[in-house]
N, CA, C and O atoms as CSV, one atom per row, in Angstrom:
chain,resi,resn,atom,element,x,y,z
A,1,UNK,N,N,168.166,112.208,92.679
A,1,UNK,CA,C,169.127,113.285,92.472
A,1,UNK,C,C,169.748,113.125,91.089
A,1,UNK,O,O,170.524,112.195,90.872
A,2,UNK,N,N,169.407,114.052,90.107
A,2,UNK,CA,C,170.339,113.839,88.987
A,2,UNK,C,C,171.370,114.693,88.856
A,2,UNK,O,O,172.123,114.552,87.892
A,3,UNK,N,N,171.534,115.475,89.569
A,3,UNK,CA,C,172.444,116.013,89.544
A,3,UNK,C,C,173.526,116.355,90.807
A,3,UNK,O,O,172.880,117.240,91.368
A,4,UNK,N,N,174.944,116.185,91.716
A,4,UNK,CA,C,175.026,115.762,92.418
A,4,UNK,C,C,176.613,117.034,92.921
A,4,UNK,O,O,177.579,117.422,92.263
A,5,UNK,N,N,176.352,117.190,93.748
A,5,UNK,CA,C,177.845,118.275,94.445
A,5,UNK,C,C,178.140,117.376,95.503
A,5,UNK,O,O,177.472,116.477,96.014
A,6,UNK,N,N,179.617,117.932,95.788
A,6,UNK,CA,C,179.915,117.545,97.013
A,6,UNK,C,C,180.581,118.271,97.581
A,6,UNK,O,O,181.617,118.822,97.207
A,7,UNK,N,N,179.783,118.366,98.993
A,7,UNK,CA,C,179.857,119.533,99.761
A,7,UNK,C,C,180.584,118.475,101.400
A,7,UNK,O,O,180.261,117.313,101.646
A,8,UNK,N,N,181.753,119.496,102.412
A,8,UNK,CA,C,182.002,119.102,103.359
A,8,UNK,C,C,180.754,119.302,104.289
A,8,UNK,O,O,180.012,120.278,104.405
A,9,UNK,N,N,180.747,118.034,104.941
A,9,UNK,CA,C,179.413,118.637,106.080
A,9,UNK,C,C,180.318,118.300,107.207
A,9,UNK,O,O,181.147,117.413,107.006
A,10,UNK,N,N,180.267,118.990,108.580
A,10,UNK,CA,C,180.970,118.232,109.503
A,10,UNK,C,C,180.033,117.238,110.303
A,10,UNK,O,O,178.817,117.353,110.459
A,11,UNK,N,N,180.773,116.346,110.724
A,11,UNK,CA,C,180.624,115.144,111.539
A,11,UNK,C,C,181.496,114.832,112.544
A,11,UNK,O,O,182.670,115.201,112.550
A,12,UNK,N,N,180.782,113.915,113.722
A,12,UNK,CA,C,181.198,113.140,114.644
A,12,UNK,C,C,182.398,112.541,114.030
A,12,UNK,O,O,182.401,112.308,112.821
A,13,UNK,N,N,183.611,112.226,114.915
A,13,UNK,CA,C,184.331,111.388,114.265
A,13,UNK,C,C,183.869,109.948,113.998
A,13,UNK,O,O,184.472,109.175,113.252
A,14,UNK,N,N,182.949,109.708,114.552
A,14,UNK,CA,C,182.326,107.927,114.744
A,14,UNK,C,C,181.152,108.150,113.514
A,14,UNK,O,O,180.959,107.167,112.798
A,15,UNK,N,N,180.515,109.145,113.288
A,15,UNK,CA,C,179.809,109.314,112.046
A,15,UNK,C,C,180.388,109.479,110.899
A,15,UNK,O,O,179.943,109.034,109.841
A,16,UNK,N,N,181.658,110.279,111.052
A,16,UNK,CA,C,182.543,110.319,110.100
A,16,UNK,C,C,182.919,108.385,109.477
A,16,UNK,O,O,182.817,108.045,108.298
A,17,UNK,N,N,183.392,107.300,110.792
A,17,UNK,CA,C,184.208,106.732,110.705
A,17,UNK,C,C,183.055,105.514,109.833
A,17,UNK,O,O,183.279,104.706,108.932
A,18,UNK,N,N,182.201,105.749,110.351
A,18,UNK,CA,C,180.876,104.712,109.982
A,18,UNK,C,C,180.432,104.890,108.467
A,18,UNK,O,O,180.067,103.904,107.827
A,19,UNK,N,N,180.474,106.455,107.765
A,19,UNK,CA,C,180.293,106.663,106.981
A,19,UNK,C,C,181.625,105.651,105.822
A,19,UNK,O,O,181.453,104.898,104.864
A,20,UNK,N,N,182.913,106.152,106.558
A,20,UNK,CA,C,184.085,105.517,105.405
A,20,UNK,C,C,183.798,104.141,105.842
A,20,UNK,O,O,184.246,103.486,104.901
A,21,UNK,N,N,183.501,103.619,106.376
A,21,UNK,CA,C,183.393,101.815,106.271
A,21,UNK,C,C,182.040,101.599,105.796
A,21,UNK,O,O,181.865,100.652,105.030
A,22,UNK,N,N,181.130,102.268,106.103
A,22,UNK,CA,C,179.966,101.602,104.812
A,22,UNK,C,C,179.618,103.079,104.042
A,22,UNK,O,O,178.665,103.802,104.334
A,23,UNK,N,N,180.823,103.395,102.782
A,23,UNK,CA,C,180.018,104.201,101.805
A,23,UNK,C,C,178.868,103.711,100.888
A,23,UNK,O,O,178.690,104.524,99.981
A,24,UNK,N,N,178.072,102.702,100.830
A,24,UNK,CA,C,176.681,102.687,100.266
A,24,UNK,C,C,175.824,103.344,100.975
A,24,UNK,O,O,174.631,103.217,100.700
A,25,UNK,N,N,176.244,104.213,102.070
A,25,UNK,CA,C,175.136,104.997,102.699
A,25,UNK,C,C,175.286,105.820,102.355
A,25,UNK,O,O,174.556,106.624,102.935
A,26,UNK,N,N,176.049,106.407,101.424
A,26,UNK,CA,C,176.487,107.889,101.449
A,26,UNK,C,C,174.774,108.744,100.601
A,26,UNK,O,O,174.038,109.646,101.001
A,27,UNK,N,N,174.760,107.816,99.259
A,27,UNK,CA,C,173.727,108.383,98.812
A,27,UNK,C,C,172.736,108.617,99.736
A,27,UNK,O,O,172.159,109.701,99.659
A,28,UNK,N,N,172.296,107.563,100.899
A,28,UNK,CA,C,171.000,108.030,101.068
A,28,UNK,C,C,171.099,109.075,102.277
A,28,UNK,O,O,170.110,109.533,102.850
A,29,UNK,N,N,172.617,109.435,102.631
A,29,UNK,CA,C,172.512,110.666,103.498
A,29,UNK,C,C,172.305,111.866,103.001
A,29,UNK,O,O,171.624,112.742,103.536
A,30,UNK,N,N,173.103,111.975,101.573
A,30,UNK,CA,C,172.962,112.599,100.789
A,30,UNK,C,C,171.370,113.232,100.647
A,30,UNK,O,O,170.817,114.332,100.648
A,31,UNK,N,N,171.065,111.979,100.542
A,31,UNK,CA,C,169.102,112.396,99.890
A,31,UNK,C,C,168.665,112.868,101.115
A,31,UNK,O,O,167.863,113.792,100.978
A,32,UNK,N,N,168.900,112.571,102.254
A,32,UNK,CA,C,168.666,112.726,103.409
A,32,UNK,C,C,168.753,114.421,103.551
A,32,UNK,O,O,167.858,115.260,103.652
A,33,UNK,N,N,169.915,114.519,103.522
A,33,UNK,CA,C,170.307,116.492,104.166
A,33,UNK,C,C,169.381,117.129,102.821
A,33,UNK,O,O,168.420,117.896,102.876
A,34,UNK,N,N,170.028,116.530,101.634
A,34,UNK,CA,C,168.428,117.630,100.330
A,34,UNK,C,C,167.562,118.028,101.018
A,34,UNK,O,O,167.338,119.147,101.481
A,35,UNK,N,N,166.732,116.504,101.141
A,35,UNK,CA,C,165.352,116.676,101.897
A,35,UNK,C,C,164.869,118.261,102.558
A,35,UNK,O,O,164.169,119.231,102.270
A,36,UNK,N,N,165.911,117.679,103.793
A,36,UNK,CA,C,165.773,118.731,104.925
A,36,UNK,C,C,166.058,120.326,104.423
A,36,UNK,O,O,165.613,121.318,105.001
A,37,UNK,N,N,166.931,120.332,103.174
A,37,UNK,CA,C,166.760,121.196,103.214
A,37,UNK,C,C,166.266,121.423,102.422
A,37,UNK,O,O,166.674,122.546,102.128
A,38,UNK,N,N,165.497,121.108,101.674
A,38,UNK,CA,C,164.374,121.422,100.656
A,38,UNK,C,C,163.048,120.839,100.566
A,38,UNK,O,O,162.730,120.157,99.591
A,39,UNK,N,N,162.087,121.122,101.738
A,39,UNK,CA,C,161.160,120.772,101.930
A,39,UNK,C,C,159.946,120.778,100.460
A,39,UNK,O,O,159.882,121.816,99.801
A,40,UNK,N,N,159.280,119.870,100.164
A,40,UNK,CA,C,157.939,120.172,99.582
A,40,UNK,C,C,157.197,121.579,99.854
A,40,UNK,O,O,156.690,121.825,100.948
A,41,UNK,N,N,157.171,122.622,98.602
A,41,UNK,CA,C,156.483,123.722,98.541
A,41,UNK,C,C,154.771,123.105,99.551
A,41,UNK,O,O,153.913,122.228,99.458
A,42,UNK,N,N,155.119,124.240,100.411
A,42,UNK,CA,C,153.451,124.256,101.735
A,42,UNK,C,C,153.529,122.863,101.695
A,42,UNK,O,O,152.564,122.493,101.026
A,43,UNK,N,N,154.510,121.408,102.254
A,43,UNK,CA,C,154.719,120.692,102.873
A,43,UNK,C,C,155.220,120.938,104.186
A,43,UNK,O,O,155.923,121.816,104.686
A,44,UNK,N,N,154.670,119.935,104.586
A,44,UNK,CA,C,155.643,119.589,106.269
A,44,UNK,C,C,157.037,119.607,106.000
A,44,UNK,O,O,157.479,119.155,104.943
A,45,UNK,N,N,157.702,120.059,106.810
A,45,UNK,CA,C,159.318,120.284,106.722
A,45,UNK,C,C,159.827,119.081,107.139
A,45,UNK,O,O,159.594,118.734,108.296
A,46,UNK,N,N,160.500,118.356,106.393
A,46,UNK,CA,C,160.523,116.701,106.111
A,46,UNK,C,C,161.819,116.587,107.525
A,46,UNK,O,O,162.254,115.438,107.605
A,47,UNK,N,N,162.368,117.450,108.448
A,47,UNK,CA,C,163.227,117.766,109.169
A,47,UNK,C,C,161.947,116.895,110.818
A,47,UNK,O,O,162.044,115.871,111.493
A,48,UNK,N,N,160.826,118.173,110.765
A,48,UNK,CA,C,159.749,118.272,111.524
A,48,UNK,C,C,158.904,116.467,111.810
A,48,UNK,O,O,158.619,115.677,112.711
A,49,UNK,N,N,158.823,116.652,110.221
A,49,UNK,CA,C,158.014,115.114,110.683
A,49,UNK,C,C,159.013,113.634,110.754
A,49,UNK,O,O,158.705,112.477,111.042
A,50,UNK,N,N,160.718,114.445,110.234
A,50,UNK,CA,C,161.471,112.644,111.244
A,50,UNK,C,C,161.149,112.766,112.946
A,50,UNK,O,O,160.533,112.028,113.714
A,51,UNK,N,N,161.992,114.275,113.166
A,51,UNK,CA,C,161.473,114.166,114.917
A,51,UNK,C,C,160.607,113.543,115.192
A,51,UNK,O,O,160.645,112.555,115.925
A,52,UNK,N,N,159.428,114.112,114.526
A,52,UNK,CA,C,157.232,113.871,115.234
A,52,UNK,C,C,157.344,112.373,115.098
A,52,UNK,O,O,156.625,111.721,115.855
A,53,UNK,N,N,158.337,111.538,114.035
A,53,UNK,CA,C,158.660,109.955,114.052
A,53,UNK,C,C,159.427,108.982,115.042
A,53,UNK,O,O,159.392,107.771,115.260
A,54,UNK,N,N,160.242,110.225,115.616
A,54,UNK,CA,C,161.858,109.445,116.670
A,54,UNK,C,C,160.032,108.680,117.980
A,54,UNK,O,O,158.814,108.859,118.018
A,55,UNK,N,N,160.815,108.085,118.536
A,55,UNK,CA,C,160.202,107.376,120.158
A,55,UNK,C,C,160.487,108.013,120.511
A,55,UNK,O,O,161.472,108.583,120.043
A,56,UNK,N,N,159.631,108.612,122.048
A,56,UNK,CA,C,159.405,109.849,122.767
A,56,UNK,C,C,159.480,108.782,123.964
A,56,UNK,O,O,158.988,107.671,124.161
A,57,UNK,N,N,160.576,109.901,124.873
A,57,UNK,CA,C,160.710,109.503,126.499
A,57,UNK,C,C,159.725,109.927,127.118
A,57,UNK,O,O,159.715,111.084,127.539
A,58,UNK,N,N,158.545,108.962,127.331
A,58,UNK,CA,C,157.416,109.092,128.297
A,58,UNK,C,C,157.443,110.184,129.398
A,58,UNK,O,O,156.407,110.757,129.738
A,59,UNK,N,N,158.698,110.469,129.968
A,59,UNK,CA,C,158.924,111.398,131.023
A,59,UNK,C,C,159.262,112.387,130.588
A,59,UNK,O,O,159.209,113.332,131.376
A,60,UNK,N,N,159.818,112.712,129.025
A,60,UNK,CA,C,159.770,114.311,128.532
A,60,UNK,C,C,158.845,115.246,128.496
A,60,UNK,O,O,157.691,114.958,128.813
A,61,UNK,N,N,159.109,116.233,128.195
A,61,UNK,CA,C,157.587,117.331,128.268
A,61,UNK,C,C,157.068,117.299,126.540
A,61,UNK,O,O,157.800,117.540,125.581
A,62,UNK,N,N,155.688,116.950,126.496
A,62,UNK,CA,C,155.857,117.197,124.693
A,62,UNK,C,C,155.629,118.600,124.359
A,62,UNK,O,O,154.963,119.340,125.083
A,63,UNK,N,N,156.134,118.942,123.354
A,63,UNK,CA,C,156.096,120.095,122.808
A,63,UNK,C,C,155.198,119.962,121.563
A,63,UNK,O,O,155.245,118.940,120.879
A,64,UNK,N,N,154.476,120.869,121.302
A,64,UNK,CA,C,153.820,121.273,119.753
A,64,UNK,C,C,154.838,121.597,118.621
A,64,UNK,O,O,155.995,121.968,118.817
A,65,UNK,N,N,154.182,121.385,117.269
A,65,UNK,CA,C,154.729,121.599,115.926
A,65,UNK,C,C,155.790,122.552,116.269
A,65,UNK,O,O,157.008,122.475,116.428
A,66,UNK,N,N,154.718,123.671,116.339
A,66,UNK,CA,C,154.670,124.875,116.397
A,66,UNK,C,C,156.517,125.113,117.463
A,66,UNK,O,O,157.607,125.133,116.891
A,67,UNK,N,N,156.359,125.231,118.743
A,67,UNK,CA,C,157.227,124.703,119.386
A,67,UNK,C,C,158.794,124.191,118.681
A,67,UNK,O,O,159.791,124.899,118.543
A,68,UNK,N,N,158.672,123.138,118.408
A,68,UNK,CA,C,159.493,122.476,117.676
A,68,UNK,C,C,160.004,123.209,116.060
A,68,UNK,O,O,161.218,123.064,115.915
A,69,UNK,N,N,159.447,123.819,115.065
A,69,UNK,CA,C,159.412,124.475,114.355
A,69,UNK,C,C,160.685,125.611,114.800
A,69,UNK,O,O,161.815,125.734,114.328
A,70,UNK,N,N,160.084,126.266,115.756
A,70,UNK,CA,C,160.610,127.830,116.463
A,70,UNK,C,C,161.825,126.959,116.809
A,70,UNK,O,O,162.718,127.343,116.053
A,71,UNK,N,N,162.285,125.977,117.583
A,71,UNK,CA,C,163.747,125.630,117.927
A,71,UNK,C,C,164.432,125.131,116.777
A,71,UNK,O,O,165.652,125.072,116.923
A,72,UNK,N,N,164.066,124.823,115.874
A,72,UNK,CA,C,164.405,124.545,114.546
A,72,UNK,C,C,165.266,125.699,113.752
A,72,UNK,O,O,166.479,125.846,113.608
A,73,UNK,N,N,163.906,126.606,113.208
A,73,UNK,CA,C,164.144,128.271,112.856
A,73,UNK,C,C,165.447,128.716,113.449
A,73,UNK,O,O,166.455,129.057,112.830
A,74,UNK,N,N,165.202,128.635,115.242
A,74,UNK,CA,C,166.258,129.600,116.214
A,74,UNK,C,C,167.937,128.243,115.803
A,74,UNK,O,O,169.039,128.789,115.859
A,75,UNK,N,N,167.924,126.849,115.488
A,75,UNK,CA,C,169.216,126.619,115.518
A,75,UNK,C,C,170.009,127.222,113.818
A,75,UNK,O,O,171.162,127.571,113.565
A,76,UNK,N,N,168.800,127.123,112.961
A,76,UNK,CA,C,169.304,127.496,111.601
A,76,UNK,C,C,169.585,128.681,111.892
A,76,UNK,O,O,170.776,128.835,111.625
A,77,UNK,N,N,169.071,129.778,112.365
A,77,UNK,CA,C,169.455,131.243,112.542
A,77,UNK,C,C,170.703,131.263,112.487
A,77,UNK,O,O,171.330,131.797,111.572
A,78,UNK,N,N,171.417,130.442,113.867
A,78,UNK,CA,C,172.422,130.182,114.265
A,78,UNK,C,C,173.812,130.112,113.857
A,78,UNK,O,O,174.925,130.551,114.148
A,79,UNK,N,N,172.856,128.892,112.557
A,79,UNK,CA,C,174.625,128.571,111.692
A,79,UNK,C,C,174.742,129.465,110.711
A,79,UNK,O,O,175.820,129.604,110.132
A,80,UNK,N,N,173.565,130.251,110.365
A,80,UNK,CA,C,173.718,130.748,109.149
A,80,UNK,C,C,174.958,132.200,108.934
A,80,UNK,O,O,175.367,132.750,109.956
A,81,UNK,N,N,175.139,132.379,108.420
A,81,UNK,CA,C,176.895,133.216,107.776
A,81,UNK,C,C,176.317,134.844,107.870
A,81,UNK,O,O,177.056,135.780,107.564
């Protein structure tokens, strides 16, 4: 990032609280939300492939990209103004 804003994001109060006792994380949350929201032009949506990374509860139902994508799309719809 060379160039750098700072924007309120809201948080958990315990994410909040974790953040003020270790700010050396801040940058890489920072790099973190960019990311997501600025995927690689006709890349994977860097959002898509942490999920496709988390450990999966053997007893969940899996869902496709595709799937996952669309609940993605439908929560951004959501917040957007």
């Amino acid at each position: 990032m060379n160039q750098v804003v700072m924007v309120p994001i809201p948080l958990s109060p315990e994410a909040a609280e974790r953040l003020r006792q270790d700010p050396a994380k801040l940058p890489f949350v920072g790099r973190f939300v960019s990311n997501v929201l600025s995927p690689e032009p006709g890349g994977v949506d860097p959002l898509i492939a942490w999920l496709d990374a988390l450990p999966r509860d053997p007893d969940a139902p899996e869902m496709t990209m595709e799937e996952v994508q669309a609940e993605i799309d439908a929560a951004r719809a959501e917040h957007r103004p």
